[in-house]
N, C-alpha and C positions, 0 to 999 in steps of 0.2 A: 419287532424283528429280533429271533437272537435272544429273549426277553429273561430267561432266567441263565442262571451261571451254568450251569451243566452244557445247556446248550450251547451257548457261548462259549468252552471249552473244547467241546467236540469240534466246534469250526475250525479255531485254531490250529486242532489239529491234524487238522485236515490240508490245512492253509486258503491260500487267497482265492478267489475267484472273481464273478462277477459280482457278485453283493457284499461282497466283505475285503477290507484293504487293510493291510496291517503298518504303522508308523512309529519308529524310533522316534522317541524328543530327546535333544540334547540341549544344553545352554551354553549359554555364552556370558558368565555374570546373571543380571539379572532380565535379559534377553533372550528369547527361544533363536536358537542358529541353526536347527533341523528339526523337523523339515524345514526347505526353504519355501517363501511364499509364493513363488512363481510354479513350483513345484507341485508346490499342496490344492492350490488354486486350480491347476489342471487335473486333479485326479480327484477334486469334489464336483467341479462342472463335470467331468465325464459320467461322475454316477447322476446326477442330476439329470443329465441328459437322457440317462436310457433305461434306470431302472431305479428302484428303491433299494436303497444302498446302506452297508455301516461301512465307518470308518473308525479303526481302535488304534488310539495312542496309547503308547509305552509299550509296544508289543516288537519286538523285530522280524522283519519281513521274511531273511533269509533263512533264520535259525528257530522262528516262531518260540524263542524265548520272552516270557512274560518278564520286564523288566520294569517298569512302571514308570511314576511320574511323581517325583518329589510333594509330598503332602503342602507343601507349603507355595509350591508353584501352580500345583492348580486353578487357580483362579487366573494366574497370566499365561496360561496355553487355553484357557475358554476365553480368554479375551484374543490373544493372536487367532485361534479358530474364526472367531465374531469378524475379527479386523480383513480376514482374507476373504470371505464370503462377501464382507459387505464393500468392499475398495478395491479387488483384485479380480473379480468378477462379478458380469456385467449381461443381463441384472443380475441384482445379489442373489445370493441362492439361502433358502430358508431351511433352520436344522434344527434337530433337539441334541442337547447335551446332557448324557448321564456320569454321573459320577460311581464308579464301581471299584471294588474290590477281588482280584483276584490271586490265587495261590503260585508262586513263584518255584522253580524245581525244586526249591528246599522245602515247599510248604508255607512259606513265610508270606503273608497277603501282601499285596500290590497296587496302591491307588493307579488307573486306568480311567481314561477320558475313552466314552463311547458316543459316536457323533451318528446321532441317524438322518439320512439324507433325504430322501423323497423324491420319489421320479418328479420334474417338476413339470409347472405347467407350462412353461418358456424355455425358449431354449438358449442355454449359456455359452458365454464366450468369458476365456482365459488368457490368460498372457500367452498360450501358446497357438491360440487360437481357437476353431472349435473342435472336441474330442467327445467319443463318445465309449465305454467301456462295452470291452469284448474279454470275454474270460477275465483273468486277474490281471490283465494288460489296458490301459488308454491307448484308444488310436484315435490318429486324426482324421474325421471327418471326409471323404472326397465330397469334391463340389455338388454331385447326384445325390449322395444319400445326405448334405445338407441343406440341399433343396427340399427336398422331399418331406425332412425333419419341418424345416421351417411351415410348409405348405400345411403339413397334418397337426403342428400344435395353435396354429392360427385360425383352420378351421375349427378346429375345438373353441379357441378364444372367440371369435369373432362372430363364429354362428348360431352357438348355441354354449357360450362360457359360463353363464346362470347355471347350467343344469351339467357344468362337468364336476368329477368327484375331486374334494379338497385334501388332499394329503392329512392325513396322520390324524383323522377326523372319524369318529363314528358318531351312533345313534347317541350317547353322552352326552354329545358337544352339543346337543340339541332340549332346550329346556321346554318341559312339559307345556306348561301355560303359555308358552310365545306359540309351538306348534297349533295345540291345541282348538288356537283360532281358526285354522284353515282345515280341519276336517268334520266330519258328520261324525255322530254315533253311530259306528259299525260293530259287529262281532270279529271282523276278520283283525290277525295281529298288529297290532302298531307299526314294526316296521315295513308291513303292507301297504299301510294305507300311506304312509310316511312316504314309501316309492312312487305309490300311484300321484303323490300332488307335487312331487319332484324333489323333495325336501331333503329326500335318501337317494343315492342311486348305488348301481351294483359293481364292480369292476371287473373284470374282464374274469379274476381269480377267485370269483365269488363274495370278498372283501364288500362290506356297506361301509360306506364311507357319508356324510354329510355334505350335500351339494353347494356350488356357489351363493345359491339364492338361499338357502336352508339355514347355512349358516347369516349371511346377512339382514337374515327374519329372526330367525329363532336361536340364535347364541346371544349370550350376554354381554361378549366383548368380542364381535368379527373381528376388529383387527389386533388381536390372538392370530389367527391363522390367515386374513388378506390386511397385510399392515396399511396398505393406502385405504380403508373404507371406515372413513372421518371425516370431518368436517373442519377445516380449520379458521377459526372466526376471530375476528381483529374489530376493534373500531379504533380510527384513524382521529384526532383532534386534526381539524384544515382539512384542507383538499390532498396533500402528500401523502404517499404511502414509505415510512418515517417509523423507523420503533422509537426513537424517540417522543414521537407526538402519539403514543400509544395508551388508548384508554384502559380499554378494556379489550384482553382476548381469554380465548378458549377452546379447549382441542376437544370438539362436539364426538364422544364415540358413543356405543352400543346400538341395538338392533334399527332399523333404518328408519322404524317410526319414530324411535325415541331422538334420533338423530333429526327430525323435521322438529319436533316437539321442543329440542335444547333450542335447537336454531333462530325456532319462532322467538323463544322466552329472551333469547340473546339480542337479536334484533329487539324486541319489543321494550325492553330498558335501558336500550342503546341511544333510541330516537328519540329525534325531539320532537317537541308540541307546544307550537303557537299559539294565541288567540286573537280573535277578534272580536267587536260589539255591531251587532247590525238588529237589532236594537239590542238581542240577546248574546251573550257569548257564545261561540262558535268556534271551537278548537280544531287546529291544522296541522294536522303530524306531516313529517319529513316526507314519508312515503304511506303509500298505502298497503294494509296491513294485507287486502286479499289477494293484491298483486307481487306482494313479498311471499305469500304461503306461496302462493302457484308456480313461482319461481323455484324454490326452496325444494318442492316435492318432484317438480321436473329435472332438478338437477341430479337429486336422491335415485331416483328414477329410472332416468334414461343416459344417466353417464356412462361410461365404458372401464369396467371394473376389472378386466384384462390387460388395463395400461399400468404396466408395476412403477409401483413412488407416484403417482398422480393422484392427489388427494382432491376436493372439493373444496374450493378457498372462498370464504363470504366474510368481503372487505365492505365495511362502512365508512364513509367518510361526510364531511357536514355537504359536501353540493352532490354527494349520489354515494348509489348502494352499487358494489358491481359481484357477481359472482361468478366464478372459473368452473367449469365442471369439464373435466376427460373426456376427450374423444371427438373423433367426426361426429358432422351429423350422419343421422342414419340415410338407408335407403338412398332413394329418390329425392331427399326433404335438401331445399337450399337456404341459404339467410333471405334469397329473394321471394322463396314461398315456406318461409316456416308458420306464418299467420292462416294457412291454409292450409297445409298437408299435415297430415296424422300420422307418425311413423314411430313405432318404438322399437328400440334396441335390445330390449329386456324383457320379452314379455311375459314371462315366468314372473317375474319381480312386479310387473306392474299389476299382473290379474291377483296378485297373493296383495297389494297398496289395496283392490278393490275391495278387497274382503275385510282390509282390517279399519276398525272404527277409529272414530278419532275424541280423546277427550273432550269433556267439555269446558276444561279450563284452555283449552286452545283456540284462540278467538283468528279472526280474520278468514274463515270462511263459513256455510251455511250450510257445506256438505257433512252426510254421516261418515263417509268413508276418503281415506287419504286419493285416491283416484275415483274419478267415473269413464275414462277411454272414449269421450267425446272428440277431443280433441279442443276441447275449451280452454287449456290452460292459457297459452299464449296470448288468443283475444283479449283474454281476460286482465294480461300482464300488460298487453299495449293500451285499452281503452282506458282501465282504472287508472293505469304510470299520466296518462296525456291527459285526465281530467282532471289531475291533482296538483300537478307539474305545468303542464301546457307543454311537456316534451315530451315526444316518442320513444320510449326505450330504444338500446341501440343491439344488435347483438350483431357479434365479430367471431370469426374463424380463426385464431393464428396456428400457424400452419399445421394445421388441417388434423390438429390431434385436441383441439383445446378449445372450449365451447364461451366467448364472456359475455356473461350481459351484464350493461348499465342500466342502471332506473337513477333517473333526475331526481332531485330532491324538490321537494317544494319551497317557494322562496319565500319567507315571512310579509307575512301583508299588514 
């Protein structure tokens, strides 16, 4: 937006409107004192809120004098930007920051912070409340058109958020060999076929952007652009959850197979393994390895990737494995018939699991592919956890946005 200096000129000169906000910095020692946070906080949730938006510091509002921003403070007005996004509004709202030069009425160049916003997918709240931008003014919200707001970015979330388009994301952000597994050889263009399997979609202004699911298949670093789509893995020495009895962790990222695949290999040098002699040795690991995959790709799976900062947490510890995954359950599905009903939240993500293979250095299951949409996983997690264990895994709701299961550990014989 705005992307070369000519352009970015012209605005100026034009002044403020809806997509574009101009802001003096000033300091205070080695402290930014303007804008203020409460201030800035509400007129970046507003563009968040309603459009895809820049915001240029060192520019003044009134007199659209380019005035800049000290070479040498730069880096602490991109950290105060970071700090008011991320602690001042709620959820944080996700930006890019360019670093530019422009010509001042003398001619003289002028270090400027350009902060590009992105309509988001959530809707934010400020210290002043909620606002949403109208011409080059924030207004607040009436309670009608924040209902309404609320209603239409949740249906987007809730019903179909796999397949909405990711901010600031094109066909790029999309690497050849990740897509390439989910389509045929066709004549017709890539980013044809790319929309037909949902991987692309189109925005309202003609913009291809890289979808939810698209990027969490086929970028190399999703959380680049959705920070909660990670796995966050811990093993625990004892039964506490204790960073200091901390063995081994691991922040499991990139595309969702390789996120099962870290997972597996984390778990799998995490646990332990017993023996026995009856007459022959007979080794006993902790848990079982097919009912740890089935877990692992259920949670991958069918978590709720709309919920912002809720990661996927897989804690080890020596008397059980438990794993967190976001969200209600789906549908109709309860914890009293999750061993029987088949419900997925994702299913863009789960038919794109069907497709993709699974190495063969990944042991603990028999299948080709990370899904078959049987509805086997669960069985499969309670029957193998009860014959290895002699205990039924346990799975728990806490309030009604957080999915945990425990699998028992096996007890040394």
């Amino acid at each position: 937006m705005f992307d070369n200096p000519e352009e970015l000129l012209r605005k100026i000169r034009l002044g403020e409107d809806t997509t574009i906000e101009f802001k003096t910095v000033r300091f205070r020692g080695d402290k930014v004192a303007e804008p203020k946070r409460p201030d800035l906080a509400d007129e970046i949730a507003a563009m968040a809120n309603t459009h895809d938006g820049v915001l240029l510091l060192g520019i003044e509002d009134k007199t659209k004098e380019i005035q800049g921003i000290p070479l040498d403070k730069l880096d602490l007005v991109e950290r105060y930007i970071y700090e008011v996004c991320n602690e001042n509004i709620n959820p944080p709202v996700l930006f890019r920051s360019l670093r530019l030069e422009l010509p001042d009425a003398l001619g003289t160049p002028q270090p400027i912070l350009k902060i590009e916003i992105p309509k988001s997918l959530f809707v934010h709240e400020s210290p002043g409340g909620y606002f949403y931008r109208q011409g080059s003014s924030k207004r607040k919200m009436p309670p009608e058109y924040l209902a309404r707001l609320f209603q239409q970015r949740s249906q987007a979330r809730i019903i179909r958020f796999e397949e909405q388009p990711v901010p600031n994301t094109n066909l790029g952000d999309l690497v050849e060999p990740l897509w390439q597994r989910y389509v045929t050889l066709s004549d017709e263009p890539r980013e044809v076929v790319l929309l037909k399997r949902g991987l692309l979609c189109r925005e309202d202004n003609g913009t291809l952007r890289a979808t939810v699911a698209g990027i969490l298949l086929c970028s190399t670093w999703p959380d680049r652009f959705l920070p909660h789509a990670f796995i966050e893995a811990v093993r625990y020495r004892g039964t506490q959850q204790d960073t200091n009895y901390q063995i081994d962790a691991q922040r499991i990222r990139g595309p969702l197979d390789q996120q099962i695949n870290q997972a597996m290999l984390f778990f799998q040098r995490n646990q332990t393994v017993t023996a026995r002699k009856e007459p022959y040795r007979v080794d006993i690991p902790q848990f079982s390895d097919r009912a740890v995959f089935e877990a692992i790709v259920n949670a991958v799976a069918h978590r709720d990737y709309s919920i912002f900062g809720s990661k996927i947490r897989f804690f080890m510890f020596d008397d059980r494995l438990e794993i967190y995954s976001p969200g209600a359950l789906p549908n109709t599905v309860t914890i009293e018939n999750i061993a029987l009903r088949q419900s997925t939240r994702n299913e863009l993500i789960t038919s794109l699991l069907a497709k993709t293979p699974i190495p063969e250095e990944i042991t603990g299951t028999v299948r080709a592919y990370y899904m078959e949409k049987r509805g086997d996983g669960v069985p499969i997690i309670l029957s193998e956890s009860l014959s290895l264990s002699g205990k039924t895994p346990l799975y728990r709701l806490i309030d009604e946005s957080e999915l945990l299961l425990t699998i028992f550990a096996a007890r040394p014989r």
